[in-house]
LOZA-978155 format. One record per residue (C-alpha): residue number from 1; y, z, x. Coordinates in pm, whole numbers, plus 50000, padded with zeros to 5 digits. Example, Ala and Ser with C-alpha at 12.3 -4.5 7.8 and 13.67 -1.06 7.14 Angstrom:
+------+-------+-------+-------+
: zati :    py :    pz :    px :
+------+-------+-------+-------+
:    1 : 49550 : 50780 : 51230 :
:    2 : 49894 : 50714 : 51367 :
+------+-------+-------+-------+
! end
This chain:
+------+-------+-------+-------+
: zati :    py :    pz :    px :
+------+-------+-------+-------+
:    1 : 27575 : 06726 : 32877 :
:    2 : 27274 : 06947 : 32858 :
:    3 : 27388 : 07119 : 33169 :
:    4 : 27756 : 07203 : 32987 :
:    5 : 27584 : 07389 : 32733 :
:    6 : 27368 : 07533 : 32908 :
:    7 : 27652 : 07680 : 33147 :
:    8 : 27876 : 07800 : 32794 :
:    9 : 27590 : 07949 : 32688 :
:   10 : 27506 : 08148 : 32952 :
:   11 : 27935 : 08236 : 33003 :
:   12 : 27883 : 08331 : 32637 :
:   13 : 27574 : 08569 : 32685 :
:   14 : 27734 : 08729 : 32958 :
:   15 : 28056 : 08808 : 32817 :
:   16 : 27878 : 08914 : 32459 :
:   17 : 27624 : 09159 : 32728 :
:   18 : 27321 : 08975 : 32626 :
:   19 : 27220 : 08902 : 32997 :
:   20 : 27225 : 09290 : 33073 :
:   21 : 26976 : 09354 : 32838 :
:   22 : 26775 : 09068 : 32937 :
:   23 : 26430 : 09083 : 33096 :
:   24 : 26516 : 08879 : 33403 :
:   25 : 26816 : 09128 : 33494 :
:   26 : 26584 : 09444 : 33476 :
:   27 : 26333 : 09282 : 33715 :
:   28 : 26577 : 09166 : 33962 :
:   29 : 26835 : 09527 : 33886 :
:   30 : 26705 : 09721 : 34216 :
:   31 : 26780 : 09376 : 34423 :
:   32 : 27096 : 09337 : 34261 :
:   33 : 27182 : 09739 : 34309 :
:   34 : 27083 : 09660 : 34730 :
:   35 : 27286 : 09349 : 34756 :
:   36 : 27602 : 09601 : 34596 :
:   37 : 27536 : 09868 : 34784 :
:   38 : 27490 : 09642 : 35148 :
:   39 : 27890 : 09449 : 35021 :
:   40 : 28038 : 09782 : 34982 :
:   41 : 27891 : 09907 : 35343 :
:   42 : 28014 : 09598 : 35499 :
:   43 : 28325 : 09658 : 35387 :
:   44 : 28367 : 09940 : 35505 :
:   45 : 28245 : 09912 : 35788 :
:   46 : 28497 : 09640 : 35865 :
:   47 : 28734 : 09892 : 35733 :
:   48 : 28660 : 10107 : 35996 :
:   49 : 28650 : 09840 : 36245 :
:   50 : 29001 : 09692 : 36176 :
:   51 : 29166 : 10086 : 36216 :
:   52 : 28973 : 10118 : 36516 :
:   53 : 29071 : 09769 : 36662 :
:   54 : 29451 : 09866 : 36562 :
:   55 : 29412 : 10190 : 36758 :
:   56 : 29261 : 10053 : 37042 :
:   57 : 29565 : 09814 : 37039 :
:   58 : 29816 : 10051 : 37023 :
:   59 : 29663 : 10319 : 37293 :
:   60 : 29605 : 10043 : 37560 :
:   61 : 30001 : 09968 : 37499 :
:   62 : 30122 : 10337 : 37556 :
:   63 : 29898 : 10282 : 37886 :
:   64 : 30091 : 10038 : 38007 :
:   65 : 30406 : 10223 : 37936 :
:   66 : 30319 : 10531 : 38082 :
:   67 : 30171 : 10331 : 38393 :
:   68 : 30483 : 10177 : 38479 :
:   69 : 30678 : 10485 : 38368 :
:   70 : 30439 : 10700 : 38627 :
:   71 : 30529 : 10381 : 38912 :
:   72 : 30869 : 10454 : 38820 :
:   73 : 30921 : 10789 : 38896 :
:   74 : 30625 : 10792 : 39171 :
:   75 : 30939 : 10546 : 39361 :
:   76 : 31193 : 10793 : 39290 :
:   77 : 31023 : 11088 : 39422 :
:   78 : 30946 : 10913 : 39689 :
:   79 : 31343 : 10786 : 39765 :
:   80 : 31445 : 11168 : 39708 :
:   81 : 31159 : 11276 : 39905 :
:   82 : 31345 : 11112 : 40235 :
:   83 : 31496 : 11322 : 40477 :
:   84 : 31803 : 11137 : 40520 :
:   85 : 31816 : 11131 : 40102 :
:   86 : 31777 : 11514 : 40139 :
:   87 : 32054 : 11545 : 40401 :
:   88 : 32294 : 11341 : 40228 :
:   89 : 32251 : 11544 : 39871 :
:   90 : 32278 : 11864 : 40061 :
:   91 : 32658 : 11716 : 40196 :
:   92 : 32754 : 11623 : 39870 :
:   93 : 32719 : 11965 : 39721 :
:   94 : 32855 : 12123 : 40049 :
:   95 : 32573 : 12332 : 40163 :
:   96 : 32577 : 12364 : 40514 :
:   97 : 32330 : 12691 : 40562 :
:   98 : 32028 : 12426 : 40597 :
:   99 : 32008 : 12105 : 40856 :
:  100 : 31856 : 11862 : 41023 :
:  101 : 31611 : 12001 : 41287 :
:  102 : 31777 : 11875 : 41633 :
:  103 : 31426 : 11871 : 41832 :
:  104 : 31101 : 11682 : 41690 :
:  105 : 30788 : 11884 : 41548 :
:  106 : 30572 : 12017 : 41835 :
:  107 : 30187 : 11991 : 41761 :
:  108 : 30010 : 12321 : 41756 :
:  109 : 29635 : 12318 : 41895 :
:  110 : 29405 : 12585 : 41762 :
:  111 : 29149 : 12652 : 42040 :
+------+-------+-------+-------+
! end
């Protein structure tokens, strides 16, 4: 019973601003200021963290996409890159000035 009294009574001198004037409070006020002061830098420091997680999320994604978008057209440069892929989109747009060389490359020696 003692202790439910004791517990209304100190609800009651907090709400009435008794415990801010209080003796104990001033002691203890730089402590309490430190312990405010370190909850508001956590949290925003985990603020900052979250975003940065988020971020970090969302660039490695657009990595991926632009990797396989990169493999992508890497393979069709590579198909259009063919001779015989050259040759046959030079016949379909009827341009007949270029073709095929009819003998192989011949290797040049510098000496």
């Amino acid at each position: 019973m003692d202790k439910k009294i004791n517990k209304k009574n100190v609800i009651r001198r907090l709400f009435s601003g008794d415990i801010l004037v209080n003796e104990t409070l001033s002691r203890h006020g730089r402590y309490l200021i430190y312990l405010v002061a370190l909850a508001l830098f956590y949290m925003g420091f985990h603020y900052n963290m979250a975003r940065t997680v988020k971020q970090t999320r969302q660039l490695e994604r657009e990595v991926k996409n632009l990797q396989a978008e990169y493999a992508t057209k890497a393979s069709e440069l590579m198909r259009l890159s063919k001779q015989s892929e050259i040759i046959r989109m030079l016949n379909a747009r009827n341009i007949t000035t270029v073709s095929a060389p009819k003998a192989p490359p011949k290797r040049i020696n510098n000496r």
